[in-house]
C-alpha positions in Angstrom: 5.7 12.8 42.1 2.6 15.0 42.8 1.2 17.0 40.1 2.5 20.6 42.0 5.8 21.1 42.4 7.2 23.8 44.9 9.6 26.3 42.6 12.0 28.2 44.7 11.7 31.8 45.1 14.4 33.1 43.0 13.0 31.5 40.1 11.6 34.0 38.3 11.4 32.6 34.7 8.2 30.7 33.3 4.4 31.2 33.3 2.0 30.4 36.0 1.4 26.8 34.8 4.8 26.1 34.6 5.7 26.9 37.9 2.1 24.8 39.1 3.8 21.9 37.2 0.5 21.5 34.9 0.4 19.6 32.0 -0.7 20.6 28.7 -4.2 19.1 29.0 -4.8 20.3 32.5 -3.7 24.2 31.6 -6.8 23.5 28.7 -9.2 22.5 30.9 -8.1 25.0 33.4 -8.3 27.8 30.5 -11.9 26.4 30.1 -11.2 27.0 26.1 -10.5 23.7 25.4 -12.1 22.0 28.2 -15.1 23.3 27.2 -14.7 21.9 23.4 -14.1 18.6 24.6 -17.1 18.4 26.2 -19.2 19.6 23.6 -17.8 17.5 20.8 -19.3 18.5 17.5 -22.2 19.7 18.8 -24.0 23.0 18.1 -23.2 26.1 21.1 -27.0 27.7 20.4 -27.3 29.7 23.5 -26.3 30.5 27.3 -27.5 27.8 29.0 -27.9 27.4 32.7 -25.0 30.0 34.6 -23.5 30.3 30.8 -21.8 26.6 31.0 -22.4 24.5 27.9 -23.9 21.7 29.1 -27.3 19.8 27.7 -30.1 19.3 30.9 -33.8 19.2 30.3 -35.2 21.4 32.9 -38.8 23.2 32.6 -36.4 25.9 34.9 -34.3 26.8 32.0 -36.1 25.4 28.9 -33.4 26.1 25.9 -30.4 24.4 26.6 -26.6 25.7 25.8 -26.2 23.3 23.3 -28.1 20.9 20.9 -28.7 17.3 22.4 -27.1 15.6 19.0 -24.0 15.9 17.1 -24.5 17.1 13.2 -25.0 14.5 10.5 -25.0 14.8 7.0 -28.7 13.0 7.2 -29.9 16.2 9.2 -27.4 18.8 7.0 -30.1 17.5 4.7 -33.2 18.2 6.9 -32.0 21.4 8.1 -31.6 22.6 4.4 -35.3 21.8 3.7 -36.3 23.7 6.8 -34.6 27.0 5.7 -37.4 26.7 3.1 -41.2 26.5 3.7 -42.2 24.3 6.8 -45.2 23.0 5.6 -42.9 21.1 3.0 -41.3 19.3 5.7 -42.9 15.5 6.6 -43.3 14.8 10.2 -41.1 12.4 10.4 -38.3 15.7 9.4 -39.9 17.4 12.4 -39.7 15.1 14.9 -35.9 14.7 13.5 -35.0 18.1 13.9 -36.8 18.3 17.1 -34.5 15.4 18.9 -31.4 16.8 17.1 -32.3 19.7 19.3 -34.1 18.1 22.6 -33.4 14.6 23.9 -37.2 15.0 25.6 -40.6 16.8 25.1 -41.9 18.8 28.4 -44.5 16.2 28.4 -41.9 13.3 28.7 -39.4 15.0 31.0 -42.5 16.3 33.3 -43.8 13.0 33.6 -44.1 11.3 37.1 -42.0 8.8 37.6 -42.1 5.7 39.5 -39.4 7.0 41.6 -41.7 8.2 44.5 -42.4 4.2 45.1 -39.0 3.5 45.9 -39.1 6.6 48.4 -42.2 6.2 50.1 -41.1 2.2 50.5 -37.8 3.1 52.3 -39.8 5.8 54.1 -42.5 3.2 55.3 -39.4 0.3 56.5 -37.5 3.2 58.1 -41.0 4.2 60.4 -41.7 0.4 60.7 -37.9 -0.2 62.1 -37.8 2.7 64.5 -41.3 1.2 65.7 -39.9 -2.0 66.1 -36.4 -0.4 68.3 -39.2 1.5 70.8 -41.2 -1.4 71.3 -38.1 -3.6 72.1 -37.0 -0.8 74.3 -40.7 -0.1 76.5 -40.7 -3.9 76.6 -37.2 -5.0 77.3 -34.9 -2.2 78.4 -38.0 -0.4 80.9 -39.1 -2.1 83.6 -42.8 -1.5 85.6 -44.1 2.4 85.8 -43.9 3.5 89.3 -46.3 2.9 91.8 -47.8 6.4 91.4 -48.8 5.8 87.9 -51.5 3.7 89.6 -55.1 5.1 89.6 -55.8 4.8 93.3 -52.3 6.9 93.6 -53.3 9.3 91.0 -56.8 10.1 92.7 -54.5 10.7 96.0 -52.5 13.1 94.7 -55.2 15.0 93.4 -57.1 15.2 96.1 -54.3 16.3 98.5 -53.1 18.9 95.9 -57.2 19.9 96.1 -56.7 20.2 100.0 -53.2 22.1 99.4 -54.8 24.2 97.4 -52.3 24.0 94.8 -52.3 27.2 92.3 -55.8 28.8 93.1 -55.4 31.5 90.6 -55.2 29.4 87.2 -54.3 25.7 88.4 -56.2 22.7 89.5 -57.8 24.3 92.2 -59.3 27.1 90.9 -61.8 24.4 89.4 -62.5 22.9 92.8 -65.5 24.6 94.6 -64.5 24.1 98.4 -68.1 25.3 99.3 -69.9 22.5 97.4 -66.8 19.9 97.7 -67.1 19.3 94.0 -65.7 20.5 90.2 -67.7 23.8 89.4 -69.2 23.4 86.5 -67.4 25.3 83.1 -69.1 28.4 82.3 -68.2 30.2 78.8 
């Protein structure tokens, strides 16, 4: 039986969900309320996140995430109470802690290049060598001979009957032909 369940029209008793045929857990996550917390866990809601949703993504877009990258301890409920006090008390080690309680990575790590572009340029580089490899087997076996006119002797005939046809004298291949001389004028600028 399909999760939606067509309710005649004279029904008029129940609620939206009821007449949808949802279940309880799909009427949560379609709420968002609950949906929401079951995504987060236990973790810390610290702020609005990228278009309000709280979801953790390091991104140098939206630096401050919706929520905190770890679930509470007791270990860090003991960190965080020495941070309410003077900073300079804390070790390092109690930094770097509280730090990835917050962040899984620094900028630094999540700006870092990584080999990806390797595997890109690679497929990249086969996919120019392959379509290489289909036009050569193409000119070679699927084209036969150019036509006779591709010749040179053939080419020089043409242009010297399109020369004694005086073919487009304004801006064409004869208006470089001096018919006086019977030569190519020479290119003044």
């Amino acid at each position: 039986m399909s999760a939606l369940r067509l309710i005649p029209r004279g029904n008029a008793g129940g609620n939206l969900s009821q007449m949808m045929g949802l279940s309880q857990m799909g009427r949560r996550l379609a709420s968002g309320g609950d949906g929401i917390r079951l995504m987060v866990g236990e973790r810390e809601v610290v702020g609005y996140g990228i278009n309000g949703r709280p979801i953790y993504f390091d991104s140098q877009d939206c630096p401050f995430p919706a929520i905190r990258y770890r679930e509470v301890t007791p270990e860090l409920c003991a960190i965080r109470e020495k941070e309410l006090g003077d900073w300079k008390k804390l070790s390092l080690d109690d930094k770097k802690r509280l730090y990835r309680h917050s962040f899984c990575q620094t900028f630094v790590e999540f700006q870092h290049f990584t080999p990806e572009w390797k595997i890109c340029l690679g497929v990249a580089l086969w996919l120019v060598a392959l379509g290489l490899s289909i036009s050569m087997v193409l000119k070679t076996k699927m084209y036969g001979q150019l036509p006779d006119t591709f010749d040179e002797d053939r080419r020089s005939a043409q242009l010297r009957r399109m020369i004694q046809l005086q073919m487009n004298p304004i801006t064409g291949i004869s208006s470089k032909w001096c018919y006086e001389e019977n030569k190519w004028k020479s290119q003044l600028h």
